[in-house]
C-alpha positions in Angstrom: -136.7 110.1 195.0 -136.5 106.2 195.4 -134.3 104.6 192.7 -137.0 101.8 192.9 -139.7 104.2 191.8 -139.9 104.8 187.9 -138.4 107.6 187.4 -138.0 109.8 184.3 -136.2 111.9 182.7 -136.9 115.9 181.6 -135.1 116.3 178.6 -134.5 119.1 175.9 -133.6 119.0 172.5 -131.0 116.4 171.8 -127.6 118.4 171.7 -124.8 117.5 168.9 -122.5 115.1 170.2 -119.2 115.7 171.4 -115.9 113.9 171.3 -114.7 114.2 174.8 -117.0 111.5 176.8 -117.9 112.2 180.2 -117.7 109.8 183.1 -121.5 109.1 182.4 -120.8 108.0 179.2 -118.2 105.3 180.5 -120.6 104.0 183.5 -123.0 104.3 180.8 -120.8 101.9 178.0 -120.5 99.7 181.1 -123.9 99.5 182.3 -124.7 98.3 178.3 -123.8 95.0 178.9 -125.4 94.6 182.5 -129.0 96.0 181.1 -129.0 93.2 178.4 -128.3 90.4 181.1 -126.1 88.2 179.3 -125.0 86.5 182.9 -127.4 84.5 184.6 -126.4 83.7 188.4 -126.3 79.9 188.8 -129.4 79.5 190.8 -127.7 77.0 192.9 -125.4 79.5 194.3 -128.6 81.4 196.1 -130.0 78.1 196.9 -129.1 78.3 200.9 -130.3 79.7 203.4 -127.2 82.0 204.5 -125.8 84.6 202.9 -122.8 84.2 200.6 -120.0 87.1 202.0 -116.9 88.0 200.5 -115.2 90.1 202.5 -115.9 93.6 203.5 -114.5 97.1 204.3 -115.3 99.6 206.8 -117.7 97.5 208.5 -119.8 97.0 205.0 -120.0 93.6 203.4 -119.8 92.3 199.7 -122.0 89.4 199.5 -123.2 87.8 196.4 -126.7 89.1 196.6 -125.3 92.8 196.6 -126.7 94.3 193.5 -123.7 96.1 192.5 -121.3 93.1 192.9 -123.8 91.5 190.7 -123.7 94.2 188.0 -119.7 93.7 187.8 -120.1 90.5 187.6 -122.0 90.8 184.7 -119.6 92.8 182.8 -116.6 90.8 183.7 -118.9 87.7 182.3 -119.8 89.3 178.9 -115.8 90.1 178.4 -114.6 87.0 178.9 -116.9 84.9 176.9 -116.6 81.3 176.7 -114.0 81.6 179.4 -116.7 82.4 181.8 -117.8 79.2 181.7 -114.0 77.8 182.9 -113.0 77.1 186.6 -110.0 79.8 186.1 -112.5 82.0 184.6 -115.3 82.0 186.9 -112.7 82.7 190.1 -111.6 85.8 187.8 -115.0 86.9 186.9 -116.5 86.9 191.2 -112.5 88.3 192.3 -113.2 90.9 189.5 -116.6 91.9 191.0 -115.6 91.4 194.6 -112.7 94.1 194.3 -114.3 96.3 191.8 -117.1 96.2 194.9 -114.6 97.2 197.7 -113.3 99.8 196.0 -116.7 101.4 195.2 -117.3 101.1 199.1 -114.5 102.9 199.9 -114.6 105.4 197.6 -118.4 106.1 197.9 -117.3 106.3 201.8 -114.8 109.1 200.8 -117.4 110.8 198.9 -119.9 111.0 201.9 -116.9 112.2 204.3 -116.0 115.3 201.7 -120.2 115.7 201.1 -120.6 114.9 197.4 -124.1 114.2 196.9 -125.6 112.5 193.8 -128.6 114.8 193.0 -131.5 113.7 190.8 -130.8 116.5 188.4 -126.9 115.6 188.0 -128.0 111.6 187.8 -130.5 112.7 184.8 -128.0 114.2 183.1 -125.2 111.4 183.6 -127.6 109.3 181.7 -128.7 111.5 178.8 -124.8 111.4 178.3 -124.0 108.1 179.1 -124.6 107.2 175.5 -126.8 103.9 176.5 -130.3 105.8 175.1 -128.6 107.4 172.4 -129.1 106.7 168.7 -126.8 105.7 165.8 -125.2 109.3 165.7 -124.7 109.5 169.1 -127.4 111.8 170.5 -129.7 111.2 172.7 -132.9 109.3 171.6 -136.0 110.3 173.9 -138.0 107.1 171.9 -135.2 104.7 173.0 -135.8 106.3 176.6 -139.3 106.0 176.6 -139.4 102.5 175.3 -137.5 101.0 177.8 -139.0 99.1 180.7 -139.2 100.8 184.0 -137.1 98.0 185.4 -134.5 98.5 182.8 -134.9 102.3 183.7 -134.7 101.7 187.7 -131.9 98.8 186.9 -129.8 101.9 185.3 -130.1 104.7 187.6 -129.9 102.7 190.2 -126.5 101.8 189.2 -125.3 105.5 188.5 -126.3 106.4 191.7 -124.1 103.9 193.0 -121.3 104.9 191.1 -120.9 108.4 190.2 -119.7 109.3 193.8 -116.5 107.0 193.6 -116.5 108.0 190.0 -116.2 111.2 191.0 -113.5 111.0 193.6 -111.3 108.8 192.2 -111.2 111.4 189.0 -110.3 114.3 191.7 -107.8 112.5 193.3 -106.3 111.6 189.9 -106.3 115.4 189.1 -104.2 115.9 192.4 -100.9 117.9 192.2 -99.0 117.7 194.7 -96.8 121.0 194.3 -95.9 123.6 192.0 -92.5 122.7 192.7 -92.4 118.9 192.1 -92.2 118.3 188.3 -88.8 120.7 188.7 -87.8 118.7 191.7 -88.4 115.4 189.2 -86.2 116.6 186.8 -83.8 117.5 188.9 -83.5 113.9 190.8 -83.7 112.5 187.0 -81.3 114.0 185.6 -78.3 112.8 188.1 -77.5 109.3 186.8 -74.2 107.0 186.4 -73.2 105.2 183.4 -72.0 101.8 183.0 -70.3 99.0 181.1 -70.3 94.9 181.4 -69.7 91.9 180.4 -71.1 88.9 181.1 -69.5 85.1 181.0 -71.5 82.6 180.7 -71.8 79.3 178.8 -71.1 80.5 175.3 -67.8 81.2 175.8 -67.2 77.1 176.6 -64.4 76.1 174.4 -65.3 73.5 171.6 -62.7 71.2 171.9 -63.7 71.0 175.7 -68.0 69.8 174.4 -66.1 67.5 171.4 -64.1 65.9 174.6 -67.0 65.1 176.9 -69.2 64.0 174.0 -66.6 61.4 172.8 -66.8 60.5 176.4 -70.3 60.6 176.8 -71.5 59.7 173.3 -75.4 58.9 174.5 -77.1 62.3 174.7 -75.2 63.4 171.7 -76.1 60.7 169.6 -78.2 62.4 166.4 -81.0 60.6 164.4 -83.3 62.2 161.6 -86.9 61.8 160.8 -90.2 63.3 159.8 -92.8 63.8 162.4 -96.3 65.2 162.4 -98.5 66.0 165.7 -102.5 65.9 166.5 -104.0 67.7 169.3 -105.3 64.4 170.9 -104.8 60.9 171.3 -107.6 59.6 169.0 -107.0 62.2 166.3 -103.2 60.7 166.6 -104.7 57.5 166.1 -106.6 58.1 163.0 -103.7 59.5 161.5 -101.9 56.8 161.9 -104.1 54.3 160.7 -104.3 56.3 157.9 -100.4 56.3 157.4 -100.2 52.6 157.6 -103.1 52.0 155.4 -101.0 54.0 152.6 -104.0 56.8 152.3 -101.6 59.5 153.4 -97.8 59.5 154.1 -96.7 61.6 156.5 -94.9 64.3 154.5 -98.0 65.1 153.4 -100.2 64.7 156.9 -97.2 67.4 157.9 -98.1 69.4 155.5 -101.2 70.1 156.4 -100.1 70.2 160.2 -100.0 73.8 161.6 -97.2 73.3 164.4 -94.0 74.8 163.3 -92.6 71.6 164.7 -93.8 69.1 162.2 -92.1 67.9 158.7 -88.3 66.6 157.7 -85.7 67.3 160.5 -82.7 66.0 160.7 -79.6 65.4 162.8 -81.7 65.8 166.3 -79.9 65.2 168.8 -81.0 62.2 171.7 -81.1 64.6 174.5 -83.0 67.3 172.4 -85.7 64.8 171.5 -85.8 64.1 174.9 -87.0 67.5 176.0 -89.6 67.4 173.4 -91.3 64.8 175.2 -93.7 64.3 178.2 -91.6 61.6 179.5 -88.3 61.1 178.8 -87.5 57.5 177.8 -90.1 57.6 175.1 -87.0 58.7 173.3 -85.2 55.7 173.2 -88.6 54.6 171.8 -87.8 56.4 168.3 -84.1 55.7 168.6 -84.6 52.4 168.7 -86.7 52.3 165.5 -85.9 50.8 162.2 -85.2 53.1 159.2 -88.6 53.9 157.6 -90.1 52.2 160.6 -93.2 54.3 161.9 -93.6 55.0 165.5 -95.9 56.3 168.0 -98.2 57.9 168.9 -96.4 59.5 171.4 -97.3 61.9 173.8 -95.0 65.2 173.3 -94.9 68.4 174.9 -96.9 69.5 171.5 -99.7 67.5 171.2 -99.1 63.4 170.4 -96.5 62.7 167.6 -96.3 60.5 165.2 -92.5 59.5 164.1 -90.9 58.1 160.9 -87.6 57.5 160.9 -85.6 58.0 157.9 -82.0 58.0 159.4 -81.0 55.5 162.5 -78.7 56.9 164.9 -75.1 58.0 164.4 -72.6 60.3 166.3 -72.3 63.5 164.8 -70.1 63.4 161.8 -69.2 67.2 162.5 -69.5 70.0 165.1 -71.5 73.3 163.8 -72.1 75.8 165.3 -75.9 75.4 165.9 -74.6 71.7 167.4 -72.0 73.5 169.9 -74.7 75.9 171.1 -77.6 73.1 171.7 -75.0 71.6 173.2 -73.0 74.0 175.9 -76.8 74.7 176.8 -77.4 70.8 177.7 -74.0 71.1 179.4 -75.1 74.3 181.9 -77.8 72.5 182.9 -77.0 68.5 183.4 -73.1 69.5 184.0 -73.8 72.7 185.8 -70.8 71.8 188.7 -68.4 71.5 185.6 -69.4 74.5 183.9 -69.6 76.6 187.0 -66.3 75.8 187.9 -64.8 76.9 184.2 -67.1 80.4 184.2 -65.5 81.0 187.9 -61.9 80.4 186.3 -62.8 82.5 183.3 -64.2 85.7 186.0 -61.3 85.0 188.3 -58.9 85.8 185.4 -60.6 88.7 184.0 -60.3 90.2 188.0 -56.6 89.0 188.1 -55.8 91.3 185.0 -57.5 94.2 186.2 -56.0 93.7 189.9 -52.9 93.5 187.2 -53.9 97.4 185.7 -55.1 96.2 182.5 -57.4 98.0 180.9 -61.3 96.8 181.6 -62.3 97.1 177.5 -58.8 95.6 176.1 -59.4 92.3 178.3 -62.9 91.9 177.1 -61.8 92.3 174.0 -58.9 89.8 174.3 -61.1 87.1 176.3 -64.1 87.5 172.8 -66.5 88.8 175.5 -68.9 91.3 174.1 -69.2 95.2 176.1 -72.7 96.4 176.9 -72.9 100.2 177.4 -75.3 101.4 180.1 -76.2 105.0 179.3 -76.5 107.6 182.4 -79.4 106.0 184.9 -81.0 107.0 188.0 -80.7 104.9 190.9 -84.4 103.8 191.1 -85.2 100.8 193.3 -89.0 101.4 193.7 -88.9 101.6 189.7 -91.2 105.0 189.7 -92.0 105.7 186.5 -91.4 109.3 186.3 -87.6 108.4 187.0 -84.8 106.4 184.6 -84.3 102.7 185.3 -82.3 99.8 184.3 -85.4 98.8 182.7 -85.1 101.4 180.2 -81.5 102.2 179.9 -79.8 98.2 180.1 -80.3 96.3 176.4 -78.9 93.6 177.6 -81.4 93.5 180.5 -78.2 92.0 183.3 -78.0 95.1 185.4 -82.0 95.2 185.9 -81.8 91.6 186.4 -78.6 92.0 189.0 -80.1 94.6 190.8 -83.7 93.0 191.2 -82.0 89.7 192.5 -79.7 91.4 194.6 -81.0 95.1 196.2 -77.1 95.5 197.2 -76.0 95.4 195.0 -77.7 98.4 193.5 -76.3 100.2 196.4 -72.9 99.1 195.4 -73.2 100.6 191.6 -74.0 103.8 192.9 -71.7 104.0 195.5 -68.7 102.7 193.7 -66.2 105.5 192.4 -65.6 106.1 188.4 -63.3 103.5 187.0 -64.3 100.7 189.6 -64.7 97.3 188.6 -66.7 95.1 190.7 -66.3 91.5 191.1 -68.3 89.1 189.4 -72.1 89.1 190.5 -73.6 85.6 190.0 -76.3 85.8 187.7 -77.9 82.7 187.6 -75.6 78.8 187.8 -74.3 79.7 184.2 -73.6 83.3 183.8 -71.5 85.7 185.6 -71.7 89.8 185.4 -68.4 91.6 185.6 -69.7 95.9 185.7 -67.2 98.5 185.3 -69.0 101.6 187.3 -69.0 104.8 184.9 -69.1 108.4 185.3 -71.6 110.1 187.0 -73.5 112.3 184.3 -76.1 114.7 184.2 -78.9 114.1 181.5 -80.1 116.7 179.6 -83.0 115.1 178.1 -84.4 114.3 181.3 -86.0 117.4 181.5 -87.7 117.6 178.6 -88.8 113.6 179.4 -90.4 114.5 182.5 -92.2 118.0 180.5 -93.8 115.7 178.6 -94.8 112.5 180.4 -95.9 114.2 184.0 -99.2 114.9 183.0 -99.8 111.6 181.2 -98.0 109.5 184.1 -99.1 111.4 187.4 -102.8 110.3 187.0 -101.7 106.6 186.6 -99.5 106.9 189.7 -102.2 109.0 191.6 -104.8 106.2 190.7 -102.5 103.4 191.6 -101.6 104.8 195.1 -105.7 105.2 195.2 -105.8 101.6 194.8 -102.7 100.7 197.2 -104.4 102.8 199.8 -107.7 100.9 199.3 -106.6 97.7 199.7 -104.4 97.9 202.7 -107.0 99.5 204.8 -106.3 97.6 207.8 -110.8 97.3 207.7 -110.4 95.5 204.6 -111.3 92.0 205.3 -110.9 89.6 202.0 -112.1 86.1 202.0 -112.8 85.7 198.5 -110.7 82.2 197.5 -112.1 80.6 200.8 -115.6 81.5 200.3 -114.9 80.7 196.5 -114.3 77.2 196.7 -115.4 76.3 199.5 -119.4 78.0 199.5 -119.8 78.5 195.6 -118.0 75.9 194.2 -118.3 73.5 197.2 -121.5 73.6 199.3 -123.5 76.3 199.9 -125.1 75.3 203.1 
C-alpha cells in the first residue's frame, strides 16, 4: 500500500506494557515532536525556483524539500529551543538533519542489498509499540488512533517506513561479534602494560628571592592596589548603577551584594598586571591606578561584564611576598619572561640528567630538588586510544604522559621501547614545564581481565556503531556541501 493513502491499523486488545522498548517505540518518541510541528520552515527558504541540495550519497541527494531531512529538522528544532532561533543554532539544527539524512541513505541502501523489507504488518505493529498512540499507562489507545487526522496518520508511517530499515541494520551490525576468540585475545593485549614514574619542572619551582629580584627591578606590574568593584551585564545597566552610586542611593558594597559574579565586593592587594588581565583592553588599568582613594571609576568594560571601581587603597609595592603573591607571580613570569624562565627550567632538567648520568638514584634527586613523583600504574601502549584497552588517559593523574604522548607520537614509542630503569631526557611540555619519565617494569595486570569481562558487551556496540558511522562518512560517494549551501543559498540568496 501507498504511504499517501490512509491507512489503518488492525489491532487487538491493548497488551500490558513492558519495560524493554522496541526500536518502534524510540522512532515513535522521536516522531512525537515532528507530528506536533513545532518548526515551521522559513518560507523564504523555498521561495526560488531551484532546489536547495546538500550533498548526497550513492548518487541520492539531500535537499531541503526531502521529507525526511525535514522531519529531523524538526526534532533537532524542538531540542534546542530558543537556540534555534541563533545563527550557531540554526547551522546545528540543518548539519543535524543533513547527516542524520545521509546516514539513513546509506543504511536504507544496506538494507535493500541484504533484502530487508518493511512489510505493512511489521510497520503496524512498530506503531502500536512506538508509544505515540498510547495512553497515560502506556498501552496502546485505539481512540487516540482513531482520532487522529489521516495526515497525521500518513505523516507517521510514512516516516517508519523510512526508518525502520536503517533502524534495523544499524542494530545488527551493532550486535556484530567478531570472534569467539576476541574478548580472550583483548585481555590478553590488555593485560601487558609498563609502569612509570615522573616528574615534572616547571615554573613553581622558581626560587623566590629570584621573583623578589626582578620585581624590585621591575616594580610596575607588581605594583598592588585594593578596591571594591561591582559588574552589570551591559553598558547602560553599568550606567544606572553608577548614577545611582554617585547620587548616594546605593554604595557599592551593597550594589555587590546583590551582584551574582563571584568577582564582585572588597579585594585587596591586586596586583597591576592581574587587573590588567581582567580587562578588555589593557591600559584601562592604569585608569583605576590612577584614581584617588575613595574616587569612583568607570564603567569599564571587563572581561566580566562592565565594572564599576572604587578605590579604597592607592597603589603601593607589596609590603610582603606570600605565597599566593609568588604563585600569581612566577605565572606572570612564564608567560611575559618566558626566555628567562626557559632558560632556568633547562638548567634545573639539565642537572637532574647530570646526577643520574652521575648514578644517583632517580627518586632521591627528586626528592632533594622538592620535585613531587607521579606514579603511572601498569598501561598498555594504546595510541589509537581504543576503549577496550588501558590508556594514559586512565592510568596518568597528573595527566603529563597522555599529554606527552598526544603532542609527541614518539615519543610513546620511546616509553615502550626503553628498558626498566631508563630515564629519558627531559620532554618539553609546553614553554614552562619540562617532563623528566623514569620507564618502569613491564607488568602483567590482573584486573584486566575481569575489566574487559565486564565492559565488552557494554563497549563493543559503541565501537561497532561508531565504525558504522566512520564507514558512512568516508564513502568516497559521499559528497557534503552543507556550510557552502548554508550560507551562501539559505542564509544568503536563494536564487
Amino acid at each position: 500500500m501507498s504511504s499517501e493513502d490512509n491507512k489503518t491499523i488492525t489491532f487487538d486488545k491493548p497488551k500490558k506494557p513492558k519495560n524493554k522498548k522496541s526500536i518502534g517505540w524510540i522512532i515513535g518518541v522521536v516522531v512525537l515532536i515532528l507530528i506536533s510541528i513545532t518548526f515551521i520552515l522559513p518560507t523564504t527558504f523555498l521561495a526560488g525556483n531551484n532546489e536547495i541540495v546538500f550533498g548526497s550519497i550513492n548518487g541520492e541527494n539531500v535537499s531541503l524539500t526531502d521529507q525526511y531531512f525535514q522531519t529531523q529538522a524538526s526534532i533537532a528544532s524542538a531540542q534546542y529551543g530558543a537556540d534555534a532561533n541563533t545563527l550557531q543554532g540554526s547551522y546545528s539544527i540543518w548539519n543535524q538533519a543533513f547527516l542524520s539524512t545521509i546516514a539513513n541513505i546509506s543504511l536504507r541502501n544496506m538494507a535493500d542489498e541484504v533484502g530487508i523489507k518493511t512489510t505493512d504488518n511489521y510497520v503496524d505493529r512498530a506503531i502500536v509499540n512506538s508509544g505515540f498512540y498510547s495512553n497515560g499507562d502506556g498501552v496502546f489507545d485505539a481512540t487516540l488512533y482513531d482520532n487522529a487526522s489521516s495526515y497525521e496518520k500518513n505523516a507517521f508511517r510514512a516516516y517508519i517506513e523510512d526508518s525502520v530499515p536503517a533502524s534495523l541494520v544499524a542494530t545488527d551490525i551493532s550486535r556484530v561479534h567478531s570472534s569467539n576468540a576476541e574478548i580472550a585475545l583483548v585481555q590478553d593485549i590488555n593485560s601487558k602494560g609498563r609502569s612509570f614514574d615522573y616528574v615534572t619542572i616547571d615554573s613553581s619551582l622558581y626560587p623566590e628571592e629570584d621573583i623578589i629580584a626582578y620585581a624590585t627591578a621591575n616594580p610596575q606590574p607588581f605594583m598592588q592596589i585594593s578596591f571594591s568593584s561591582v559588574t552589570a551585564a551591559t553598558e547602560e545597566e553599568a550606567n544606572t548603577l553608577l548614577e545611582s552610586l554617585n547620587n548616594g542611593t546605593k554604595t557599592i558594597a551593597e550594589a555587590a551584594d546583590e551582584s551574582t559574579s563571584t568577582s564582585d565586593g572588597a579585594r585587596e592587594n591586586v596586583f597591576f598586571f592581574t587587573l590588567q588581565n581582567e580587562m578588555m583592553t589593557a591600559d584601562d588599568a592604569n585608569t583605576v591606578f590612577s584614581a584617588a582613594e575613595g574616587e569612583i571609576v568607570g564603567p569599564i568594560h571587563t572581561v566580566g561584564g562592565y565594572t564599576i571601581y572604587q578605590v579604597s587603597a592607592v597603589p603601593h609595592a607589596p609590603t610582603e611576598a606570600t605565597e599566593e603573591d609568588c604563585n600569581a607571580a612566577r605565572n606572570y613570569l612564564s608567560l611575559n619572561e618566558s626566555e628567562m624562565m626557559n632558560t632556568y627550567l633547562d638548567e634545573r632538567a639539565a642537572d637532574f640528567a647530570a646526577r643520574i648520568d652521575a648514578g644517583e638514584d632517580f627518586f632521591t634527586i627528586a626528592e632533594e630538588m622538592g620535585l613531587s613523583v607521579t606514579t603511572v600504574p601498569s598501561t598498555t601502549p594504546n595510541p589509537s586510544g581504543f576503549p577496550l584497552f588501558s590508556s594514559f588517559q586512565m592510568t596518568d593523574p597528573g595527566a603529563n604522559l597522555a599529554n606527552a604522548t598526544y603532542m609527541d607520537s614518539n615519543y610513546l614509542s620511546t616509553l615502550y621501547q626503553s628498558e626498566e630503569g631508563t630515564v629519558l631526557p627531559a620532554q618539553t611540555l609546553t614553554s614552562g614545564a619540562r617532563l623528566i619519565t623514569r620507564v618502569g617494569a613491564e607488568a602483567t595486570d590482573s584486573s584486566a581481565s575481569t575489566y574487559i569481562s565486564t565492559m565488552y558487551d557494554y563497549l563493543k556496540p559503541q565501537m561497532a556503531t561508531l565504525d558504522l558511522q566512520y564507514a558512512i562518512f568516508r564513502d568516497p560517494t559521499f559528497e557534503d556541501n552543507f556550510a557552502s549551501v548554508f550560507f551562501t543559498q539559505m542564509m544568503g540568496s536563494t536564487n
